[in-house]
N, CA, C and O atoms as CSV, one atom per row, in Angstrom:
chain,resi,resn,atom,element,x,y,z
A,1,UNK,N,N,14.368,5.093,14.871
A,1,UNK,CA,C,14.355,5.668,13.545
A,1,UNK,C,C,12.921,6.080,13.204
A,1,UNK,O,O,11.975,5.361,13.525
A,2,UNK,N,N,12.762,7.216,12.565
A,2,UNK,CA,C,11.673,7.313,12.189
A,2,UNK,C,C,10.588,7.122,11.159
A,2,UNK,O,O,10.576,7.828,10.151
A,3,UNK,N,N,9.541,6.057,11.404
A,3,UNK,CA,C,9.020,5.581,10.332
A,3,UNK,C,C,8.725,5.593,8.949
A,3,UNK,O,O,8.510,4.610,8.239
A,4,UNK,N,N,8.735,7.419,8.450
A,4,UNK,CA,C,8.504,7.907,6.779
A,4,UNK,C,C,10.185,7.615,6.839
A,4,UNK,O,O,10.608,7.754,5.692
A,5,UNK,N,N,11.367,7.233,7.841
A,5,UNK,CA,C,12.273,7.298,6.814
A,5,UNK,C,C,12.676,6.067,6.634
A,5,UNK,O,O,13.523,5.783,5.787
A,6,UNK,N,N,12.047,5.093,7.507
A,6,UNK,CA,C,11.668,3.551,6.733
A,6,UNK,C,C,11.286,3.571,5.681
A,6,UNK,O,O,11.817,2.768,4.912
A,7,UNK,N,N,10.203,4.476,5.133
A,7,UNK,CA,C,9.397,3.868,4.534
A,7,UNK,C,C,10.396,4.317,2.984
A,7,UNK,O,O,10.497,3.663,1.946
A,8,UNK,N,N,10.985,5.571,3.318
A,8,UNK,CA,C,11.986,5.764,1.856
A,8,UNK,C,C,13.074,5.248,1.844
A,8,UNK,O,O,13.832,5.478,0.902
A,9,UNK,N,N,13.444,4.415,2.883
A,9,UNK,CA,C,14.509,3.789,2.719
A,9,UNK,C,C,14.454,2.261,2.091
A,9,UNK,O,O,15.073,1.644,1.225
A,10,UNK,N,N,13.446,2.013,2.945
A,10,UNK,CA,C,12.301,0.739,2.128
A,10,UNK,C,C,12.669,1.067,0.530
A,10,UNK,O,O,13.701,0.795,-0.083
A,11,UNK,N,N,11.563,1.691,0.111
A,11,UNK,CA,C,11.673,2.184,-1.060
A,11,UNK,C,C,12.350,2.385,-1.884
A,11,UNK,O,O,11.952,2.315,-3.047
A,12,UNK,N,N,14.122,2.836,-1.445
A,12,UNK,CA,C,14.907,2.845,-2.126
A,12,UNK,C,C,16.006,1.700,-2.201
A,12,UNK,O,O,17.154,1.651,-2.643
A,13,UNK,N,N,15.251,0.903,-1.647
A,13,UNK,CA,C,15.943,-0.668,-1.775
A,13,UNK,C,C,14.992,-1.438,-2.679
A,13,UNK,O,O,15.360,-2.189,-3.582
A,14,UNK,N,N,13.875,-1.206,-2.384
A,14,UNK,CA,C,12.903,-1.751,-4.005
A,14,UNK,C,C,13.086,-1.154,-5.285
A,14,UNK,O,O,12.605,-1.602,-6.326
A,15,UNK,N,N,13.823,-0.089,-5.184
A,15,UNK,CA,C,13.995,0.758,-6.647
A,15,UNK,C,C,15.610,0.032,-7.501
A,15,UNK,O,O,15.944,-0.084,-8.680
A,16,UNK,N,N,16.419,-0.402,-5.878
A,16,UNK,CA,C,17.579,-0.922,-6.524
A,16,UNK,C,C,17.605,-2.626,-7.027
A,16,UNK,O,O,18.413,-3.298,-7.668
A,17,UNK,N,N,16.319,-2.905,-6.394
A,17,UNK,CA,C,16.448,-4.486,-6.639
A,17,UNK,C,C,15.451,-4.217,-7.929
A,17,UNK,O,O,14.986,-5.356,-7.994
A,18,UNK,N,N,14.884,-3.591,-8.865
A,18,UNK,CA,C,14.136,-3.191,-10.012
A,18,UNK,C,C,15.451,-2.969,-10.675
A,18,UNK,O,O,15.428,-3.684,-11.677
A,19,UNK,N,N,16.238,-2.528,-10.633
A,19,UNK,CA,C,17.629,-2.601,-11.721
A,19,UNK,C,C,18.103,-3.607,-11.143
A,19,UNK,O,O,17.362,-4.468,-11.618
A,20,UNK,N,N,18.600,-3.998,-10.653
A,20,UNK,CA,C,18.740,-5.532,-10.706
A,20,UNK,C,C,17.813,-6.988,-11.300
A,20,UNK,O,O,18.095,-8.069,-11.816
A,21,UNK,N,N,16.677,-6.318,-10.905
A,21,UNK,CA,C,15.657,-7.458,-11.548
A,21,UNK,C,C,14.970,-6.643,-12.343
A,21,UNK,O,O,13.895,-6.233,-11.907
A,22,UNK,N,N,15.239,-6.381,-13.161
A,22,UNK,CA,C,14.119,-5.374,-13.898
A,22,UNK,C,C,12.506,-6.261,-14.632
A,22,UNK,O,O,12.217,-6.979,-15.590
A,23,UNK,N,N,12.038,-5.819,-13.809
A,23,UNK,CA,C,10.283,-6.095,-14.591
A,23,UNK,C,C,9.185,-5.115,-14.293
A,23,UNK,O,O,7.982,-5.350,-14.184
A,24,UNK,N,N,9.886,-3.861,-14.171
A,24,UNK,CA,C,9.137,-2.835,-14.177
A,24,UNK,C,C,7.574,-2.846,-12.744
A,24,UNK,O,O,6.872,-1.902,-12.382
A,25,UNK,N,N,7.557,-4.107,-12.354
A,25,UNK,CA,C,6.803,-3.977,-10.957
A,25,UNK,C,C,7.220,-3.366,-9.799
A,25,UNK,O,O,6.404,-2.698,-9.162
A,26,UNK,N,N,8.223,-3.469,-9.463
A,26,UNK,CA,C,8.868,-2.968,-7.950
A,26,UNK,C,C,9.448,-1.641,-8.025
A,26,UNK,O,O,9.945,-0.960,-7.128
A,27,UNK,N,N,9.268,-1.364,-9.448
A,27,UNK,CA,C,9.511,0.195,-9.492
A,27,UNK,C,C,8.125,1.026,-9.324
A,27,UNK,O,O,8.284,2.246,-9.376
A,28,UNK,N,N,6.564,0.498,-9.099
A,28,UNK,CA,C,5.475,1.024,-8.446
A,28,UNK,C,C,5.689,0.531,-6.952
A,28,UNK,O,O,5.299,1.263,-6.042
A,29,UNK,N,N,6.194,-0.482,-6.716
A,29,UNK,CA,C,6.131,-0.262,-4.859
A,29,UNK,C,C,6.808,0.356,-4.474
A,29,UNK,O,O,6.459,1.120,-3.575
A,30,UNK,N,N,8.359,0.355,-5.031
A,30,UNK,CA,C,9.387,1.185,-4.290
A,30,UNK,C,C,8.797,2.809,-4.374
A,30,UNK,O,O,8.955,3.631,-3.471
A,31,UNK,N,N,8.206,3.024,-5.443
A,31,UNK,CA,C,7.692,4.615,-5.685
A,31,UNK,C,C,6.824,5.062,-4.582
A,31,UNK,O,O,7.002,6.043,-3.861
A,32,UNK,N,N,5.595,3.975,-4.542
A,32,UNK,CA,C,4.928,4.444,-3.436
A,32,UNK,C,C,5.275,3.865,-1.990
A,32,UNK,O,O,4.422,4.192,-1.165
A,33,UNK,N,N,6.377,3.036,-1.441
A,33,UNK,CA,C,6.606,3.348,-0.734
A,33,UNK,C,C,7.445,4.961,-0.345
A,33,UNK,O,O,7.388,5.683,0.650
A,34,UNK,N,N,7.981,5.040,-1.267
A,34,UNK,CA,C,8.339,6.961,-1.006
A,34,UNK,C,C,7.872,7.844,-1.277
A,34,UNK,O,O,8.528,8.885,-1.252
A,35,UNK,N,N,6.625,7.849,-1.632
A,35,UNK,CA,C,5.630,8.622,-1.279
A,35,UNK,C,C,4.446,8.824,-0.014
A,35,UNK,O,O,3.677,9.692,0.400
A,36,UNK,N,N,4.865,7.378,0.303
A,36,UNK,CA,C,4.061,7.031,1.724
A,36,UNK,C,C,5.199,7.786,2.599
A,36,UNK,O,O,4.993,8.903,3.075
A,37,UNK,N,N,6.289,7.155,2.752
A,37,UNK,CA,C,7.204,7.923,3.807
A,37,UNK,C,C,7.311,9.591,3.739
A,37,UNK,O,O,7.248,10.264,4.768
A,38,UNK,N,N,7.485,10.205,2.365
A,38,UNK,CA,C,7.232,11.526,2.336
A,38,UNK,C,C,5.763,12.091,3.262
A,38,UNK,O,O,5.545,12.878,4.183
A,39,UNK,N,N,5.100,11.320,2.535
A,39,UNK,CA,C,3.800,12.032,3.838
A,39,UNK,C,C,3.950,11.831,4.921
A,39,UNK,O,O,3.757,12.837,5.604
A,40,UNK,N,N,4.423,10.318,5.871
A,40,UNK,CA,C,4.436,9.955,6.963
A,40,UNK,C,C,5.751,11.185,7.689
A,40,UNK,O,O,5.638,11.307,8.909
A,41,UNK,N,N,6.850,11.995,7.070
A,41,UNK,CA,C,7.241,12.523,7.384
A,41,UNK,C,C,6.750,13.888,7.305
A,41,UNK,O,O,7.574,14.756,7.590
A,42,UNK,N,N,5.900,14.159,7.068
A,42,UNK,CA,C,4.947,15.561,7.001
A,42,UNK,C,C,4.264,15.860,8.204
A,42,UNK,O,O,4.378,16.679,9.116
A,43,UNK,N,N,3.006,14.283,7.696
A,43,UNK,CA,C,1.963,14.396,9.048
A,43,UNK,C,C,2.384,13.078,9.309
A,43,UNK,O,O,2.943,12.508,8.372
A,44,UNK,N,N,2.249,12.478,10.341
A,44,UNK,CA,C,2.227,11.592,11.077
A,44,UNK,C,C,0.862,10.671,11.493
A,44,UNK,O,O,0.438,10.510,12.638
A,45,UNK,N,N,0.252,10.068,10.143
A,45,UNK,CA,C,-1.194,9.788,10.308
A,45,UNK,C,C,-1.305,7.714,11.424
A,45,UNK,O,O,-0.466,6.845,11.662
A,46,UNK,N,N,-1.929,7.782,11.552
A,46,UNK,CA,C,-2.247,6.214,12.039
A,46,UNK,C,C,-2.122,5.167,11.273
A,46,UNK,O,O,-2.475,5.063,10.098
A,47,UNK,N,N,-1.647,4.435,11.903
A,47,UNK,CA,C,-0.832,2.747,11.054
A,47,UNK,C,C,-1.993,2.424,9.790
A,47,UNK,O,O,-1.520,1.943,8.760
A,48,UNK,N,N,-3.947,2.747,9.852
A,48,UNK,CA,C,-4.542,2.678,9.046
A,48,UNK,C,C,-4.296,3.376,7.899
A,48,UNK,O,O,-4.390,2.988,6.734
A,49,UNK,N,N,-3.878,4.753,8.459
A,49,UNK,CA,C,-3.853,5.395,7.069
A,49,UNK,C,C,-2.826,5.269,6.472
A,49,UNK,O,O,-2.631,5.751,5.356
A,50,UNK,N,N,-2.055,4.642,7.079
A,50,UNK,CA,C,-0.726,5.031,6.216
A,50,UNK,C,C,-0.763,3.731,5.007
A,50,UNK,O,O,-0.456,3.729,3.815
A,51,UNK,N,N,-1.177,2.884,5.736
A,51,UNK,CA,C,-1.352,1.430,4.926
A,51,UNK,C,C,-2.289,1.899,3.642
A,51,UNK,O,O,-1.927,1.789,2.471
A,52,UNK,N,N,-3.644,2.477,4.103
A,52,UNK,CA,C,-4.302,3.622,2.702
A,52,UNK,C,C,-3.793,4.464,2.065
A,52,UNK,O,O,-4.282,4.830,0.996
A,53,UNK,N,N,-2.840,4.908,2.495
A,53,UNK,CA,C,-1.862,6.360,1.678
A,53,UNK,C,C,-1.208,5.209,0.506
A,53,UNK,O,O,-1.265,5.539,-0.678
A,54,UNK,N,N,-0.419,3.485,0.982
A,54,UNK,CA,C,0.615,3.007,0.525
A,54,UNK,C,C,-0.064,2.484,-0.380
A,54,UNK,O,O,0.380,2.710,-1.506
A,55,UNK,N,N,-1.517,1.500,-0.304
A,55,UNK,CA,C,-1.816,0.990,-1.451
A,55,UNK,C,C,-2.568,2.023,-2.175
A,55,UNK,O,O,-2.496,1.764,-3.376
A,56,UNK,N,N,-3.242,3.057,-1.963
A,56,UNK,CA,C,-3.503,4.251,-3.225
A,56,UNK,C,C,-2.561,4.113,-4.152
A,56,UNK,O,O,-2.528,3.605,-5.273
A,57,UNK,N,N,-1.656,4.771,-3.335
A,57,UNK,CA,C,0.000,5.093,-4.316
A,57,UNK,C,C,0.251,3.972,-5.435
A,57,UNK,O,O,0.629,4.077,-6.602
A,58,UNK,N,N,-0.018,3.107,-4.828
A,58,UNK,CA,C,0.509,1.645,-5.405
A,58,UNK,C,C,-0.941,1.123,-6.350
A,58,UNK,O,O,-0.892,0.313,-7.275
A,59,UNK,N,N,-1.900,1.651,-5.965
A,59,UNK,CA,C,-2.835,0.794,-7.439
A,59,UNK,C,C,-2.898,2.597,-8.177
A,59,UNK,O,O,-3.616,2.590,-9.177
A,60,UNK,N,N,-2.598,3.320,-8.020
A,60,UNK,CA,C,-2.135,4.724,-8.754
A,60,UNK,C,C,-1.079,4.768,-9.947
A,60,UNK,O,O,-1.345,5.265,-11.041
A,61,UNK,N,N,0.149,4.194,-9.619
A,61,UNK,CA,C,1.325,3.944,-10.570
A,61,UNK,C,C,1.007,2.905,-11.040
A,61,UNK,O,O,1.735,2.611,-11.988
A,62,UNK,N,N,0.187,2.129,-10.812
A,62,UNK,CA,C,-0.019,0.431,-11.509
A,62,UNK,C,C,-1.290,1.035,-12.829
A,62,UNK,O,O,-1.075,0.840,-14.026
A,63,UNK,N,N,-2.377,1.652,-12.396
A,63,UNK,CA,C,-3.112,2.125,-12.893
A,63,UNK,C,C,-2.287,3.077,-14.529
A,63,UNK,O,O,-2.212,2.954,-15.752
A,64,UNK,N,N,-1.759,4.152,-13.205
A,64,UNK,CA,C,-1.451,5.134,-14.700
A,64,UNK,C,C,-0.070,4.287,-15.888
A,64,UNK,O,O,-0.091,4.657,-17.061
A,65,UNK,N,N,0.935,3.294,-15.496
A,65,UNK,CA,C,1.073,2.645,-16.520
A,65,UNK,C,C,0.239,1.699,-17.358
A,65,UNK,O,O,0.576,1.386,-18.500
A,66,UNK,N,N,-0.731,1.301,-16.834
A,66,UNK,CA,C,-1.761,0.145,-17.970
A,66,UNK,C,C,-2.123,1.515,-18.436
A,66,UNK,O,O,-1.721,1.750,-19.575
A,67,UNK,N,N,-2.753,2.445,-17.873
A,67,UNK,CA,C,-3.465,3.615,-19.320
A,67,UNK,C,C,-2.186,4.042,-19.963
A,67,UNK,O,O,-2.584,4.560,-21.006
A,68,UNK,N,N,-1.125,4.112,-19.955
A,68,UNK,CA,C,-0.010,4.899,-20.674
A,68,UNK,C,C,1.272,3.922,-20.753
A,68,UNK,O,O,2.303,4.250,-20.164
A,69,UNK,N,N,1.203,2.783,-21.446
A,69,UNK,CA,C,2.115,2.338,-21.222
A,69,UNK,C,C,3.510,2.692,-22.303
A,69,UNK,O,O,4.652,2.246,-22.191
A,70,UNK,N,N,3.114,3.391,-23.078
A,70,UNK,CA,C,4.089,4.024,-24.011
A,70,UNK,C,C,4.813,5.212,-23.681
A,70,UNK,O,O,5.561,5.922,-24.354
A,71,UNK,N,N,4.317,5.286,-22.169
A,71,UNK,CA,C,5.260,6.575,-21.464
A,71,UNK,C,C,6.141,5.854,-20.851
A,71,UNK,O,O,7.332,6.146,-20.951
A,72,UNK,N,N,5.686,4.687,-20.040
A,72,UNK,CA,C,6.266,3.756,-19.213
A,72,UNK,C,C,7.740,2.717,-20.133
A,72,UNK,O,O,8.744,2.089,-19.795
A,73,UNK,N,N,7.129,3.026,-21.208
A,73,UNK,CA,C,8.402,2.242,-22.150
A,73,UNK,C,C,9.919,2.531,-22.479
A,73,UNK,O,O,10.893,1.831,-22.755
A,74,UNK,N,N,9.640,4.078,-22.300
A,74,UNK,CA,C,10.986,5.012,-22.271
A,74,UNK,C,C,11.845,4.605,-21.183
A,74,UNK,O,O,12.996,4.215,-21.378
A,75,UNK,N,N,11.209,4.703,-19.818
A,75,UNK,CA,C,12.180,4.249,-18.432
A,75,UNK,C,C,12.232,2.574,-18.637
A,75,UNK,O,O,13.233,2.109,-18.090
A,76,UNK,N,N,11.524,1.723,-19.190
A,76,UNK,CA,C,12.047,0.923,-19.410
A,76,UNK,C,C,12.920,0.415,-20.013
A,76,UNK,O,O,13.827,-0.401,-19.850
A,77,UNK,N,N,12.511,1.018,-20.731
A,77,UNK,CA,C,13.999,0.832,-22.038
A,77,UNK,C,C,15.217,1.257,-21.479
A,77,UNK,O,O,16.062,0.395,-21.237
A,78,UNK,N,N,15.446,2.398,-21.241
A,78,UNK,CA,C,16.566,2.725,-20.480
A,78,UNK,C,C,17.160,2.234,-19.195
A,78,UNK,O,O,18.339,2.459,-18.923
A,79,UNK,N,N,16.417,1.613,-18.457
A,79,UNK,CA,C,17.046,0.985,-17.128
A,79,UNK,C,C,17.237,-0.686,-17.854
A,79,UNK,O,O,18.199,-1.297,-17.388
A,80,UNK,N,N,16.614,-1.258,-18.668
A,80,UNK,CA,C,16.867,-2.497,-19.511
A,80,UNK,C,C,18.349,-2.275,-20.225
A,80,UNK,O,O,19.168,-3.193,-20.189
A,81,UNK,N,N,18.653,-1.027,-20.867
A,81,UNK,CA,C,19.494,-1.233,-21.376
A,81,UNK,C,C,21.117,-1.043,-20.829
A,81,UNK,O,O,22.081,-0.952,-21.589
A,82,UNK,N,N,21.176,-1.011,-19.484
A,82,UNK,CA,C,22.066,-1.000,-18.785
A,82,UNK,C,C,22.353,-2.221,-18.143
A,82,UNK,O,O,23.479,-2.476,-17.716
A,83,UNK,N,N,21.339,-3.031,-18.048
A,83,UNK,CA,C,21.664,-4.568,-17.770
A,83,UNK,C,C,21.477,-5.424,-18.913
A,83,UNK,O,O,21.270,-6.632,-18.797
A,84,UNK,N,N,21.567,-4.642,-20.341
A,84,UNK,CA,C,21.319,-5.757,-21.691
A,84,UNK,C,C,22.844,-6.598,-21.480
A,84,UNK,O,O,22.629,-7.796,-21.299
A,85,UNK,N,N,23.781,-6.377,-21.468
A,85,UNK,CA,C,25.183,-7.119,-21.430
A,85,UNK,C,C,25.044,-8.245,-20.473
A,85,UNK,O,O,25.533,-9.333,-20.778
A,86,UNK,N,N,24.230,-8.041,-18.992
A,86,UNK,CA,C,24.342,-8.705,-18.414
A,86,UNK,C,C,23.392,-10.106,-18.686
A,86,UNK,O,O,23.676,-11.291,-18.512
A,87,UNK,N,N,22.426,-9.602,-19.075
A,87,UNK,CA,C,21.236,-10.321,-19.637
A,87,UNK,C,C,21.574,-11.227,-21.073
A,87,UNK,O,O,21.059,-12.295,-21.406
A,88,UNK,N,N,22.403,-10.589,-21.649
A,88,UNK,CA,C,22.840,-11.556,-22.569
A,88,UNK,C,C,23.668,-12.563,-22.468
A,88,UNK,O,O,23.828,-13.551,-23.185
A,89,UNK,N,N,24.302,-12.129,-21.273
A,89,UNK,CA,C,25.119,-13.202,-21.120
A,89,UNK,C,C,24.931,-14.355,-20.058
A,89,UNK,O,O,25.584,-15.359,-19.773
A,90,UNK,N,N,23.483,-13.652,-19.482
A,90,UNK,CA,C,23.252,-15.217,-18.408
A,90,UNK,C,C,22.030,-15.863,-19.487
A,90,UNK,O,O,21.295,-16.789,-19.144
A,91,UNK,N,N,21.977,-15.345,-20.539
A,91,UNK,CA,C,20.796,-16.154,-21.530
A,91,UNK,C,C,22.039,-17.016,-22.384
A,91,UNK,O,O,21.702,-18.079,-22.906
A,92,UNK,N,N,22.861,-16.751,-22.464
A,92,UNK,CA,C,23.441,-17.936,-23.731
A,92,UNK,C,C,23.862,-19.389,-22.782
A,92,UNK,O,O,24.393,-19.689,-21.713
A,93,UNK,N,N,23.392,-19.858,-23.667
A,93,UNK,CA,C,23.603,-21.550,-23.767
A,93,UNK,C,C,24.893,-21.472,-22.987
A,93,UNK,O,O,25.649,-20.517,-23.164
A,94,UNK,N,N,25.236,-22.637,-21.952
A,94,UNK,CA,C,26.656,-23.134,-21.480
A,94,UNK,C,C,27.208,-24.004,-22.845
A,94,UNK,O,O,26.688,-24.979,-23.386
A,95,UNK,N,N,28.477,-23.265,-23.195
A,95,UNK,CA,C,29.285,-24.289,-24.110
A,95,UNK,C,C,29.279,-25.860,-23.667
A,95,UNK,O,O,29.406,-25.985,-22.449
A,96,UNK,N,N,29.188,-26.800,-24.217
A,96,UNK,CA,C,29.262,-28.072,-24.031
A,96,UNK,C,C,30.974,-28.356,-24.309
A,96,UNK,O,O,31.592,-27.990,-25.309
A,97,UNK,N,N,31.525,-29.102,-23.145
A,97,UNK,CA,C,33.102,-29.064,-23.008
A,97,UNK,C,C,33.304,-30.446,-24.221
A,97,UNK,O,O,32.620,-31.452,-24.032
A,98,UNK,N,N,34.181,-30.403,-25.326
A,98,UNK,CA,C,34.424,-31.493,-26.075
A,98,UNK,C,C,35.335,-31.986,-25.528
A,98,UNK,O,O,36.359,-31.422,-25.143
A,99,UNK,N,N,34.929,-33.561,-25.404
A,99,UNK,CA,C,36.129,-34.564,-25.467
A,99,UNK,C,C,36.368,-34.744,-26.004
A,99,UNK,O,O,35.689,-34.457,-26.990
A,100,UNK,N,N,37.754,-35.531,-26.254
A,100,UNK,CA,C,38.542,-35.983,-26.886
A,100,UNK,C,C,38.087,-37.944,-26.534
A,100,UNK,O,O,38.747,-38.837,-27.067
């Protein structure tokens, strides 16, 4: 298989475990891992660079949400609010069973 399509396939398994776990972190790795694989499927650079292409990417999206995090709030909100049902319901208290 070829490695950039690891690297977006990678990627698009960190994007699905971010809706599943949503905390808005693994939606900058999964990103730049598919941006690393997009290049690695372009040019084909050395195991160094590619590891430099991945963490750029990755202190890049980490970066531009701390300066903008009120852009970053919109996709949050919206991928949050598709697991609010679920989230509410593994937060409530277990009923306590009454005896008799």
């Amino acid at each position: 298989m070829e490695p950039g399509l690891i690297w977006i396939l990678a990627g698009l398994l960190l994007l699905a475990a971010e809706l599943a776990l949503p905390g808005i972190f693994l939606l900058w790795v999964g990103l730049a891992a598919i941006g690393t694989g997009i290049l690695v499927l372009a040019v084909l650079p050395p195991f160094e660079a590619v590891v430099a292409i991945f963490l750029a990417l990755l202190a890049g999206g980490v970066m531009l949400a701390l300066d903008h995090p009120n852009a970053i709030h919109g996709l949050r909100f919206s991928v949050s609010v598709s697991f609010s049902g679920l989230r509410r319901a593994l937060s409530r208290r277990p009923r306590r069973l009454q005896t008799n």
